[in-house]
C-alpha positions as CSV (number, residue, x, y, z in Angstrom):
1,X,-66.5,-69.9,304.7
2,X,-66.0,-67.7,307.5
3,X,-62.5,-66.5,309.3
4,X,-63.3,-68.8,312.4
5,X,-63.9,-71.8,310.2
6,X,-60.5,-71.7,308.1
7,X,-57.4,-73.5,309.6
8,X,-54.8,-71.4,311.2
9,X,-52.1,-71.1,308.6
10,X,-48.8,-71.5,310.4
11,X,-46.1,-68.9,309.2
12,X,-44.3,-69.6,306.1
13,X,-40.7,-68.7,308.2
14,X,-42.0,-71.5,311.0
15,X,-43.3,-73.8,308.1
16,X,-39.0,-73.4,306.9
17,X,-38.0,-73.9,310.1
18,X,-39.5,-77.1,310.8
19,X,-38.8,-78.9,307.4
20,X,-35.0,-77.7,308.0
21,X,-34.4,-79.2,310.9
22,X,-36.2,-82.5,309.6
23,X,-33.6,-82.0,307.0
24,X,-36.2,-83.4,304.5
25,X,-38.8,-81.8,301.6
26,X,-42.3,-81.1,302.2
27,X,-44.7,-83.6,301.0
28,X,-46.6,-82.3,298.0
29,X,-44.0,-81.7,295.2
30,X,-43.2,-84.5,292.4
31,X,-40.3,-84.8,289.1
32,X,-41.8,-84.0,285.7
33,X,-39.3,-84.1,283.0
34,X,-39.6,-81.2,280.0
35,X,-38.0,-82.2,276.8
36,X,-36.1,-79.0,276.4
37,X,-35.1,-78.5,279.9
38,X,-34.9,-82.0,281.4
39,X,-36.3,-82.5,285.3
40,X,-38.2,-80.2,287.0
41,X,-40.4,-79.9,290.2
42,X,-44.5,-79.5,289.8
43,X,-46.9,-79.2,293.3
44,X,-49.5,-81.8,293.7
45,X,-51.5,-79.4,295.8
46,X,-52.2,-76.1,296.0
47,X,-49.9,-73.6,297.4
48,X,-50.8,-69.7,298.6
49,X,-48.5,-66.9,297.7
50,X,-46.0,-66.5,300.7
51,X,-46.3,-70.3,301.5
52,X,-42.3,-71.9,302.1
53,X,-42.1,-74.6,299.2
54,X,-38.3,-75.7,299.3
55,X,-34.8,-75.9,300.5
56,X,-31.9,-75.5,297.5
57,X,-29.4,-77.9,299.9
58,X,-26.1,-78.7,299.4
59,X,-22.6,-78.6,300.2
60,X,-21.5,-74.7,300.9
61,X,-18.6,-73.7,299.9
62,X,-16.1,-71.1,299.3
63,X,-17.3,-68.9,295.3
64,X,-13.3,-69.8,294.2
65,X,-14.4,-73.7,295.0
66,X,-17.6,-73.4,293.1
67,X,-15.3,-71.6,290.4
68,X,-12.7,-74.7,290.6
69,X,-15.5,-77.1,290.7
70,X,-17.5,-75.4,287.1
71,X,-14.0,-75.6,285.5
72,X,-13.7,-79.2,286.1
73,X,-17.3,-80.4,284.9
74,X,-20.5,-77.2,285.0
75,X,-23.4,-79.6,286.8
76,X,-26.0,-76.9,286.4
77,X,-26.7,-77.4,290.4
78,X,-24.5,-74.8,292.1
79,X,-26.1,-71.6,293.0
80,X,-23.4,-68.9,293.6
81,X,-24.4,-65.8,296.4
82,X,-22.3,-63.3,298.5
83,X,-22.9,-63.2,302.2
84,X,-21.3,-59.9,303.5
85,X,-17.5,-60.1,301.3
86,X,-17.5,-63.4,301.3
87,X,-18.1,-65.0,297.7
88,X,-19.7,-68.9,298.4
89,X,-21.5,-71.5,296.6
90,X,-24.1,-74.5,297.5
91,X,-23.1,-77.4,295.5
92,X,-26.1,-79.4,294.9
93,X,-24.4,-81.5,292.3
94,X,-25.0,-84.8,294.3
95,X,-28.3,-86.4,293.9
96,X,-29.9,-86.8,297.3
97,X,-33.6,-87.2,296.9
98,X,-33.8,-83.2,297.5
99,X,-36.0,-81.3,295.1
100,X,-35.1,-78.0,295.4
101,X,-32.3,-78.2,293.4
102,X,-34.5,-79.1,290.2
103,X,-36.4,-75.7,290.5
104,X,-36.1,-74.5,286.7
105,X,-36.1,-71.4,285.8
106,X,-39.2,-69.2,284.8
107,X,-39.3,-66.0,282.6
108,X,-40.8,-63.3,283.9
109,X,-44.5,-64.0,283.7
110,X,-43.9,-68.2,284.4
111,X,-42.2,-67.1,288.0
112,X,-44.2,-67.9,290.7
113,X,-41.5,-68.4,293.2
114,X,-38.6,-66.4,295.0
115,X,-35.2,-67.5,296.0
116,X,-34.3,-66.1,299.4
117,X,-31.2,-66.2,301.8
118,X,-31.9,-67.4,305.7
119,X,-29.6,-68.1,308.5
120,X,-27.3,-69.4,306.0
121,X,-29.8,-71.7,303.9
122,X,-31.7,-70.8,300.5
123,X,-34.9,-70.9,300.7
124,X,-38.4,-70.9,298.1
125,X,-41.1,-69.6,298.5
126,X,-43.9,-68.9,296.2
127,X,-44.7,-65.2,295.0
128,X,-48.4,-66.0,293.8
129,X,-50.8,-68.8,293.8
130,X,-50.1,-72.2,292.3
131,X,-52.3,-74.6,291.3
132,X,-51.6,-78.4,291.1
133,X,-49.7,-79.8,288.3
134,X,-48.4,-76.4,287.9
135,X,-44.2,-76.3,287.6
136,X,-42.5,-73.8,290.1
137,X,-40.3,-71.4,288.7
138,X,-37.9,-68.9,289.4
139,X,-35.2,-66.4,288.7
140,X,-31.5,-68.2,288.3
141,X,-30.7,-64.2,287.8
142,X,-28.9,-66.4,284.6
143,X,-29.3,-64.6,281.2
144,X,-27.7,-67.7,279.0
145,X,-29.5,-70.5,280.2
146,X,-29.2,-73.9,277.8
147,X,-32.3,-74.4,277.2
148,X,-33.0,-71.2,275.9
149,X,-30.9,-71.9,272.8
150,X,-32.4,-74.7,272.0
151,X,-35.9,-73.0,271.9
152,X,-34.3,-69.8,269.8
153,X,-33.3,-72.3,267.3
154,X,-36.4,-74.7,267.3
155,X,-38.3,-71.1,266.5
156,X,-35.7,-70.1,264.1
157,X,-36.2,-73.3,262.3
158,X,-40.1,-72.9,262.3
159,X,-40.0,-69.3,260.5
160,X,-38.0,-70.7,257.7
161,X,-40.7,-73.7,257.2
């Protein structure tokens, strides 16, 4: 295939831009459920590194909120950040048909997307290539993460077998 033959690829920042102020996901991401980690977010297409994937919306608030809020009940769908000295929080606890707040986490060589801070809004997009079916991962900067328990002491429990 030559260059004049491909598609014009529109910029990942534009491709943001528009699904923002549709205030709605792409099309071309689906739920699969993990039994160790519960829900998470797999393409059914193919992606190209740099390509904008999703939105982590929510409910900003103040980081002493958030803090209030974890105390109460953790949900495991707040994502804490500092914007200049201010400490805040998006509070994606509330279902609302949005996936990028069921982005799992990915060790080092799963990630295959970045977490990144624009005109106030958290945005993904993917470091490398991803092929359908694949699960899109990134770094909750988190090291105690549930689900990583449970898989210390599932391979615990095999050595001893």
């Amino acid at each position: 295939m030559d260059k004049k033959s491909r598609t014009k690829r529109k910029s990942p920042l534009c491709e943001a831009q528009h699904w923002l102020k549709e205030n709605k996901d792409p099309p071309g991401f689906a739920i699969s459920t993990y039994p160790t980690k519960g829900r998470g977010i797999i393409t059914t297409i193919y992606r190209r590194k740099g390509d904008f994937l999703l939105h982590y919306a929510g409910e900003v608030i103040s980081g002493k909120e958030g803090e209030r809020r974890e105390k109460l009940g953790s949900s495991g769908f707040r994502f804490f950040y500092r914007n200049g000295r201010k400490d805040l929080c998006v509070d994606a606890t509330d279902e609302t048909g949005r996936f990028g707040r069921l982005v799992n986490h990915g060790d080092k060589k799963e990630r295959n997307a970045i977490m990144k801070g624009i005109d106030g809004h958290w945005l993904l997009f993917a470091i490398s290539d991803i092929d359908i079916g694949d699960e899109i991962l990134y770094d909750y900067g988190i090291e105690e993460l549930p689900w990583k328990k449970i898989l210390e002491n599932v391979m615990i429990c095999l050595t001893y077998i």
